[in-house]
C-alpha positions, 0 to 999 in steps of 0.5 A, a space after each residue: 540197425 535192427 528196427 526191434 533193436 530199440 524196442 522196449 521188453 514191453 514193446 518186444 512182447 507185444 511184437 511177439 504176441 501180435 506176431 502169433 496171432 497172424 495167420 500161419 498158412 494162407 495168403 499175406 499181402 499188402 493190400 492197396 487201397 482202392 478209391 471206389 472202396 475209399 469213396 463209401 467212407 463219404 459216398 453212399 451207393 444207391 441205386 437209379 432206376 434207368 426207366 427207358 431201357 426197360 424191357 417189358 415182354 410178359 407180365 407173368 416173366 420173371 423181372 431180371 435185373 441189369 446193374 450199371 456201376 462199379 461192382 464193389 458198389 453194386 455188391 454193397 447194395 445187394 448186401 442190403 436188398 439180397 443177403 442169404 438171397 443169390 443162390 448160384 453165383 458165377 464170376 469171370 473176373 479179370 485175369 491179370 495177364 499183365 497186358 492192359 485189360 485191368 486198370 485199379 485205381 483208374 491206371 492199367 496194372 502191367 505185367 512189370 508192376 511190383 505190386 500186381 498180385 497184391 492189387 488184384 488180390 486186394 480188388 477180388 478179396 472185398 468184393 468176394 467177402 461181400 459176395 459171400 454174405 448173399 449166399 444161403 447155406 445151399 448156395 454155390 460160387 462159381 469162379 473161372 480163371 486162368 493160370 495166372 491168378 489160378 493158385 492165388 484165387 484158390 487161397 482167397 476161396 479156401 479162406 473166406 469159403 473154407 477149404 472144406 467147402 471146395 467142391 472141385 476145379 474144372 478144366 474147360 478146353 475152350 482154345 484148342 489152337 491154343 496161344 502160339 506166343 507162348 515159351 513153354 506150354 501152349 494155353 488152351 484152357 481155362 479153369 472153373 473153381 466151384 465153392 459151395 456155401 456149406 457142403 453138407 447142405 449143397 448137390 449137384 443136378 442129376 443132369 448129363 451135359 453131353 448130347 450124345 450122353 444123354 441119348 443114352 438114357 432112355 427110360 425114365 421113371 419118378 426119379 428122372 431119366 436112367 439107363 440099364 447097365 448089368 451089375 455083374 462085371 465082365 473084364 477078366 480083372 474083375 473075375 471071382 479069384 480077383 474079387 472073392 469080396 465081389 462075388 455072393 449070390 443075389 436072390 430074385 423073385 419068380 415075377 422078377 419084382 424083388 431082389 435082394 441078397 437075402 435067401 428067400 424059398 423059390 427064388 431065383 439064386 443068381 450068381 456073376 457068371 457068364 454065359 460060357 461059364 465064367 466066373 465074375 464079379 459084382 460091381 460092389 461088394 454085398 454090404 454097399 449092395 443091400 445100401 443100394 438096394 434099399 432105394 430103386 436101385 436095381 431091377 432083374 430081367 429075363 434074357 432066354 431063360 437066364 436072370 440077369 440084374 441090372 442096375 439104374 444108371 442115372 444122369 450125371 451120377 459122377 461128374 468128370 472134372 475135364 470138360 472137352 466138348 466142342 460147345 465149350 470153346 470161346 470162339 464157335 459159341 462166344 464170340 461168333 455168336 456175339 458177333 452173329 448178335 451184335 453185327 460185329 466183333 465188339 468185345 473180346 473173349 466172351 465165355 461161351 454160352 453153352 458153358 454158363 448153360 451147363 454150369 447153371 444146369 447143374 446147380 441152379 433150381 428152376 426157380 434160382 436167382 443167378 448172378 454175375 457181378 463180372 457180367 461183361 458181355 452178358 453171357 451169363 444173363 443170357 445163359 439164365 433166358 436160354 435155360 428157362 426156355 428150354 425147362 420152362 424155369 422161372 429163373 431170374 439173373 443180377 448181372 452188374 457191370 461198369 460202363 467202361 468202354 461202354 461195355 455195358 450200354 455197347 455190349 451187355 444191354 444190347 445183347 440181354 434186349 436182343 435175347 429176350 425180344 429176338 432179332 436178325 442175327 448177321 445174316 439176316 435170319 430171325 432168331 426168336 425171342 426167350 422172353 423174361 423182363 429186364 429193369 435196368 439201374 445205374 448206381 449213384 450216390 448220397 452223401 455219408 455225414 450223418 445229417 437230418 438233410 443226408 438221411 432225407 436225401 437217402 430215403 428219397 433215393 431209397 426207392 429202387 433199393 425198395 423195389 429190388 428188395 421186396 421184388 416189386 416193380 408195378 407202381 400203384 400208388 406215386 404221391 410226394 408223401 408215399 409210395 405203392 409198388 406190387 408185384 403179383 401178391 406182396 405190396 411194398 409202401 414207401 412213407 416219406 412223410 408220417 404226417 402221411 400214415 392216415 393217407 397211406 393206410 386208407 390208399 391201402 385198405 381196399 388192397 388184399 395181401 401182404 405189404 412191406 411198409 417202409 416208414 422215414 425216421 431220423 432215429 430207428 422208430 418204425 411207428 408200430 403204434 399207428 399200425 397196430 390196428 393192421 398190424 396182421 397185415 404189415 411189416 415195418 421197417 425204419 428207412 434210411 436206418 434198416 439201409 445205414 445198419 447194413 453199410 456200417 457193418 460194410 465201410 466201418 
């Protein structure tokens, strides 16, 4: 018997209605429940500050920051600290091969389980929505995969970025050996999804990612560096009889400083011919001609007594969506180069460090703020020390993962510390430090009942939440009633207490500079009357309520 067949019309209605109202076309599947999501319904996520392994090499580097925990919870509470904040986000998530490297719900996923495709998707779908509320409008979405969750991954980005918003998909040849076990095709490559948050507010960096490439640009002007390629075409195909749309004069002026494809009186009139006479082809037609020329686009040079243009071929103007070079493989420049840190083959397939380099050359800023939330062996953290080493950038990383065969606390601090204070590599070579600073918080958690008790607690424990937040790491000021945090030129105030205000407002008269006053309220008063008096100088915000309002919208 039919499940409908005992439906009423109403019912049988109703079933129609919600039935078109589903999706019809995209990703269906039956999500799983998963326990560290099910845990924020009593628990939630805060974070704790691991004061003995900070690292502190200049006051004037950037602080970056090391997450130890599941990164479901890591992203809830970035939600709070970092909304619109991450500017470049690269993940390298499980791949859910089938063989035990990936455990949901604390039990490994093999390759025979029904529902493996549905647990992964439910796993990645929370935590990609979550990642989706940190990015600004001009914000990228890196994500690596390989073939066996490729097609999947790509509906679930298409549906929370928009398909419009897909910028491409890279294929990155990173095992040339390729896996012997294989029945059909042998793997050797791995691929790059690339996502940006709104495409029409999103470019990539003129840069050229190959070595030998980049010797080639070898002029430089206020634009950057760019080389001198002829516009007129050579090849027999691109003669005037093919190309009759292509073929127009280009008029320059006597002191070679003016081009364009106007007729002015003595000028040079310079057609796509070839020293033996050849008639060609311009490499575009004149309309885009005169777009191109509106800009520095062109210049003209006198080559015994004939005029020939050329135009600006910058950096990395087009980039290929194949990338094949010998720095990208895992094994030279990921886990030789671990092993080569750490002393020993520690943790398996590590991406390599020149692939994050790159990645992050094209789309980060000198000042972007980069993270990780799959960090593994730190690759990426690594990738952000390097990359402002050698542009002199202020970049900072958030790299989180959990501690899971100590992967965290054997591998990724261990790798971030050696990188930026230097160490003997394996062969007892020095290798100099990058610099940059590093706090490093493990995630904890506060009881979710919404008690007078909780909401103390929750404030309490709000601290480094703060901290992170408001990017203010120097304590100035630590009594049982408030705290002083600061960074270079903002202040951050904690009240506890607000019997504590007059206390908390004579500590802070002397300092100059913004503060970002955090006030304890059972309720969302953030006490503006005993401020008003310095209102010009504070910003108040009612603590735990600012927090609960951010993790109701998130464990509703």
């Amino acid at each position: 018997m039919s499940a409908y067949s005992t439906l009423s019309k109403e019912q049988l209605i109703a079933e129609i209605k919600r039935l078109k109202k589903g999706k019809k076309f995209g990703l269906l599947w039956e999500d799983k429940p998963e326990d560290v999501a099910e845990l924020c319904k009593t628990k939630l996520p805060v974070l704790v500050d691991v004061e003995d392994k900070e690292i502190s090499d200049g006051p004037h580097d950037p602080t970056n920051i090391l997450i130890e925990g599941d990164n479901y919870h890591a992203l809830s509470v970035l939600n709070y600290t970092h909304p619109g904040k991450i500017d470049v986000i690269y993940i390298d998530p499980p791949y859910n091969t089938g063989a035990k490297t990936w455990r949901y719900n604390n039990n490994y996923v093999e390759k025979d389980d029904a529902y493996r495709h549905s647990k992964w998707l439910s796993f990645m779908s929370k935590r990609l929505r979550l990642a989706y509320k940190l990015l600004p409008s001009d914000g990228f979405l890196i994500c690596a995969i390989d073939n066996n969750e490729l097609y999947t991954i790509g509906l679930l980005l298409d549906e929370i970025f928009g398909e419009n918003n897909r910028l491409g998909l890279v294929t990155v040849l990173h095992n040339p050996k390729g896996r012997n076990q294989s029945k059909f095709f042998s793997e050797n490559s791995e691929f790059m999804l690339i996502y940006a948050r709104n495409i029409d507010r999103v470019s990539f960096n003129k840069v050229a990612l190959n070595e030998e490439v980049q010797l080639t640009f070898d002029l430089e002007d206020e634009q950057g560096k760019y080389r001198l390629e002829p516009f007129m075409r050579a090849r027999t195909v691109w003669s005037r009889e093919n190309r009759p749309l292509n073929w127009y004069p280009i008029f320059v002026s006597k002191d070679l400083t003016h081009i364009t494809s106007e007729k002015i009186a003595g000028y040079h009139e310079i057609y796509p011919i070839t020293n033996n006479g050849k008639e060609m082809a311009w490499k575009n037609i004149k309309e885009t001609f005169d777009q191109l020329n509106d800009g520095d686009y062109f210049t003209a040079k006198k080559d015994n007594d004939k005029v020939t243009i050329y135009h600006k071929y910058r950096e990395q103007q087009v980039l290929k969506n194949v990338w094949l070079d010998q720095k990208y493989q895992s094994e030279f420049h990921g886990t030789n180069l671990l092993k080569r840190m750490l002393g020993k083959n520690i943790f398996d397939y590590p991406k390599s460090l020149y692939l994050l380099i790159d990645i992050l050359k094209l789309t980060t800023k000198k000042d972007s703020v980069v993270l990780d939330f799959f960090a593994g062996s730190g690759t990426t953290g690594h990738a952000v020390l390097e990359l402002n080493n050698n542009d002199a950038g202020s970049r900072r990383f958030i790299i989180c993962t959990n501690n899971e065969n100590n992967i965290c606390s054997d591998v990724c601090y261990p790798r971030i510390k050696k990188a930026i204070t230097g160490y003997k590599d394996s062969k007892g070579e020095k290798v100099e430090g990058l610099g940059g600073n590093l706090k490093y918080f493990r995630t904890d958690f506060v009881n979710a009942d919404s008690t007078d008790k909780n909401k103390k607690k929750l404030t309490e424990m709000a601290t480094e939440m703060l901290c992170l937040k408001e990017s203010t790491f120097e304590k100035i000021t630590s009594k049982k009633a408030f705290k002083i945090y600061k960074n270079t030129n903002h202040y951050t105030g904690i009240i506890f207490d607000q019997i504590a205000i007059p206390d908390f407002k004579e500590a802070i008269a002397k300092l100059k500079g913004k503060f970002s006053v955090y006030v304890f309220s059972l309720g969302d008063d953030s006490f503006e009357d005993e401020f008003k008096d310095i209102k010009q100088k504070v910003k108040l915000s009612p603590i735990p309520e600012v927090i609960l309002r951010v993790y109701r919208r998130i464990f509703k």
